[in-house]
C-alpha positions as CSV (number, residue, x, y, z in Angstrom):
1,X,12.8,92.2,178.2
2,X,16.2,93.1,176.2
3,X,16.0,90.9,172.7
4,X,18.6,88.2,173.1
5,X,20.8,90.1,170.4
6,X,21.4,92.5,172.5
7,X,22.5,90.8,175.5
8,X,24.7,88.1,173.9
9,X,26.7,91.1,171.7
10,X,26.6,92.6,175.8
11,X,28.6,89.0,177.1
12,X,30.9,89.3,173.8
13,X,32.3,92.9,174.2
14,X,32.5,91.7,178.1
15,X,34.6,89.0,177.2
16,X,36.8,90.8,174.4
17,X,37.3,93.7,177.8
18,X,38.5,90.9,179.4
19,X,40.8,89.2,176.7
20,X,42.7,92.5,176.1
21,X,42.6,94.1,179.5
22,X,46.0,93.5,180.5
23,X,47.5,94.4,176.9
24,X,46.1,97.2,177.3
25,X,47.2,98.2,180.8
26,X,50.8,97.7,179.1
27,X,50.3,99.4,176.3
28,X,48.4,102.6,178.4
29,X,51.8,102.4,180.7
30,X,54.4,102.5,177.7
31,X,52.4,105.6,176.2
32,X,51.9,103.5,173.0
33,X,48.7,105.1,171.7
34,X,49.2,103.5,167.9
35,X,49.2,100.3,169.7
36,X,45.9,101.1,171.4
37,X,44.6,102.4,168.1
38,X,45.3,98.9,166.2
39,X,43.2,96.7,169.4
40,X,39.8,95.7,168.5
41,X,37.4,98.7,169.2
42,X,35.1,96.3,171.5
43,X,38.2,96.0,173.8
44,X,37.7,99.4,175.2
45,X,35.7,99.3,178.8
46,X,33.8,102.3,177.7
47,X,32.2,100.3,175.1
48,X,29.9,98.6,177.9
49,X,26.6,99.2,179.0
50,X,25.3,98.5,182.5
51,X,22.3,96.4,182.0
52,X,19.5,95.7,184.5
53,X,19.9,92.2,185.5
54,X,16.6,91.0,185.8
55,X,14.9,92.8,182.3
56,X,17.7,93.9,180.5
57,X,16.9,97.3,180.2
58,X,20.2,99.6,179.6
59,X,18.5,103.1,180.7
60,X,17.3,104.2,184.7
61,X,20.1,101.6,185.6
62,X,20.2,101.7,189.6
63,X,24.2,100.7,190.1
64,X,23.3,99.5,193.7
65,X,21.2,97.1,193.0
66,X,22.2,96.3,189.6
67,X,18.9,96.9,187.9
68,X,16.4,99.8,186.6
69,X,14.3,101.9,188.3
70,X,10.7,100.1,187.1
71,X,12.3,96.4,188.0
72,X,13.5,97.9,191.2
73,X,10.2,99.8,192.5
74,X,8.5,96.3,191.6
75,X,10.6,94.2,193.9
76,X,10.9,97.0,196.5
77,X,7.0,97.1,196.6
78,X,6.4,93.4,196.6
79,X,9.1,93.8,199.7
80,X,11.7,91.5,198.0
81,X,14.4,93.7,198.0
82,X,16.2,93.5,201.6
83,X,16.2,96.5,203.7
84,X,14.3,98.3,201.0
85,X,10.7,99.7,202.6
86,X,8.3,102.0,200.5
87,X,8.4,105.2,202.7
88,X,5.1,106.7,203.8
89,X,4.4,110.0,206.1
């Protein structure tokens, strides 16, 4: 599991995204790149990471299913991912 840290700095730069995102649309549309430059650096949406939802873990993130590879190959095997079956020949 992700320390706490981690994921509550995670829901603060989502929230500062979100607080700016339309100043910044603006501002991208006038072509006023000193006004970009003088936002907060957290408000860029390149600054965040996908995280796996149920661990935390930030690397092998499956987009799909919103989660990393080891979290997602447990659930799949246990069968509690839905229309997910381990494939055997």
């Amino acid at each position: 599991m992700a320390k706490t840290c981690w994921l509550e700095r995670e829901k603060r730069k989502r929230k500062t995204v979100e607080k700016y995102a339309k100043l910044r649309a603006e501002l991208k549309a006038k072509g006023d790149f000193v006004g970009l430059s003088l936002l907060p650096r957290d408000a860029s949406p390149t600054r965040l990471t996908n995280r796996c939802r149920v661990s935390g873990r930030r690397r092998a993130f499956i987009r799909r299913f919103q989660m990393s590879r080891m979290t997602f190959r447990e659930l799949a095997s246990q069968g509690m991912i839905p229309g997910v079956t381990k494939s055997s020949w």
